[in-house]
N, C-alpha and C positions, 0 to 999 in steps of 0.2 A: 286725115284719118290716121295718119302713121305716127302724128303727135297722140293723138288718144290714144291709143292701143299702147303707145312707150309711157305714158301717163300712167294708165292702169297698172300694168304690168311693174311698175315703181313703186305703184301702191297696194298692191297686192302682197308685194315683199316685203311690207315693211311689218314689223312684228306689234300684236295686238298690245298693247301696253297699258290699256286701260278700257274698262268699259265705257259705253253710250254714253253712261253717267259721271262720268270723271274719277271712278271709285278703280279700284288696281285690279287688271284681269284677274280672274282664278287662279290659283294654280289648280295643276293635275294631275290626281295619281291613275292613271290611264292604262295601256297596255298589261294585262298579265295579271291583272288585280279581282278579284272575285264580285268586289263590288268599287269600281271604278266611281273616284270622287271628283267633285270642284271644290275645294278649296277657297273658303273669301271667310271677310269678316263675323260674319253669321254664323259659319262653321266654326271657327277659331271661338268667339264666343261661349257656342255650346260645349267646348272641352275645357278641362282641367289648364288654367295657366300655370308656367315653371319660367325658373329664371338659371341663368349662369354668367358668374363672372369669370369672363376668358379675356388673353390679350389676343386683338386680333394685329398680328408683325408687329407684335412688342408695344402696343398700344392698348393698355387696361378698359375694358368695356364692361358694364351689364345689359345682358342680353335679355328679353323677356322674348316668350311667345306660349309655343305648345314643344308639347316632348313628340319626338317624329313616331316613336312609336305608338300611341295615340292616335296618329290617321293611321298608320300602315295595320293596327286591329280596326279599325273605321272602316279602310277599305277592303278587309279580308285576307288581307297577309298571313302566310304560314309563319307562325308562331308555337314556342314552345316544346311539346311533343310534336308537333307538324314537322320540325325544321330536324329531319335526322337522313340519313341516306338521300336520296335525288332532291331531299327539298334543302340540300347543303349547297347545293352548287345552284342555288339561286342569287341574282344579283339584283343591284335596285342602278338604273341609271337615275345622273339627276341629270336636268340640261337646263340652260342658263338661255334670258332672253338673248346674251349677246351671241350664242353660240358655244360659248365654253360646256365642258363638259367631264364628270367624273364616275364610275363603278365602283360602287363599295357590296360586296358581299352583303346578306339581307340576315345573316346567321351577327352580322355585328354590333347588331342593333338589339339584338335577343335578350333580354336580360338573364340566360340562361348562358351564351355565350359571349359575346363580346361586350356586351353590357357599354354600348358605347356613350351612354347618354346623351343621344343626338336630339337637338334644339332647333325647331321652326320657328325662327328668329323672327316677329314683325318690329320689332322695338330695338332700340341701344341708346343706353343713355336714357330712360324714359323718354325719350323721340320716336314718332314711327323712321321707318328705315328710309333715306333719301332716293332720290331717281337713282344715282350711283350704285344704289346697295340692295334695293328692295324692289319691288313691296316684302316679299322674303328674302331670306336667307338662312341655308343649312349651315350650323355652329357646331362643332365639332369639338369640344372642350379639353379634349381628353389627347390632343394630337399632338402632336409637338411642333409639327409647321401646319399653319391653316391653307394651304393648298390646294384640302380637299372641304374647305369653308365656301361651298357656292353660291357667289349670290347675285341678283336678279334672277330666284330662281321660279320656275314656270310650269316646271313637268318632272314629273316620277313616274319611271318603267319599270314593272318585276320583270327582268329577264332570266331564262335559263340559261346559264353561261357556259356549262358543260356541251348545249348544243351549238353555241358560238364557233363560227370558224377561227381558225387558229392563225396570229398576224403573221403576215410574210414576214414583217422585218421589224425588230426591236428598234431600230433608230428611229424612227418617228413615232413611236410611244410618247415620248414625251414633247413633243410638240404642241400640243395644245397649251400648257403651262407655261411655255415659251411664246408664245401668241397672245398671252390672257395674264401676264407678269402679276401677284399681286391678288388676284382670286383669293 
């Protein structure tokens, strides 16, 4: 019995990485979203394809997918005139199958303000993206280190960051990037 229950429990934990059908779990823009998405090929489909060519750590790629802001009006994202006073201090987590993880502010995506032209990468290289890299990944073009280039990514959260507790301690901020070399 204490071998099943340590069975389970192994497989419970391991992360969904593909549907029934062999086809790449969803992603999801979930938490904090007006209208909370899945994310798969069908979705990608029915939006406008864009492309970018970025190096990712000095290594020339074209990226194909959808432009992120494209789901974040999909899913009901403040945009535009929305994004002024309390909807400034809105943030989008992304989180990565392996655990990694990065906060980019939601105002930077705005084309009003940071104009980031961020990229839901399924492709590079006319390739879909390998176990390695995909089924997404967020492309960040405009960056100067891809750092905050996440990929196997799985989930987007709108959070309020102004209501975020505030860290005990600046030194393990950067931890995660030291964990995840290479992101």
């Amino acid at each position: 019995m204490k071998r099943i229950v340590c069975a389970l429990a192994a497989l419970l934990a391991l992360p969904l990485a593909a549907a029934d059908d062999g086809r790449p779990a969803p992603l999801r823009l979930a938490d904090g979203f007006a209208t909370p998405l899945q994310v798969d090929a069908a979705v990608l489909a029915s939006l406008p394809r864009s492309h970018v060519d970025a190096s990712d750590h000095g290594k020339p790629a074209r990226w194909d997918g959808v432009a992120l802001t494209e789901l974040l009006n999909k899913a009901g994202a403040p945009a535009g005139k929305q994004l002024r006073g309390a909807g400034l201090s809105l943030c989008l987590r992304f989180s990565a199958a392996d655990g990694y993880r990065t906060v980019l502010a939601l105002a930077e995506f705005d084309p009003e303000f940071g104009n980031a032209g961020a990229l839901l990468a399924d492709t590079r290289d006319g390739k879909p993206l390998d176990a390695n890299e995909g089924p997404y990944r967020l492309i960040l073009p405009r960056e100067q280190r891809a750092g905050r280039w996440i990929r196997l990514l799985e989930r987007v959260d709108l959070l309020d960051c102004a209501a975020a507790p505030v860290a005990k301690s600046t030194a393990t901020a950067g931890s995660a990037s030291q964990d995840h070399p290479g992101h």
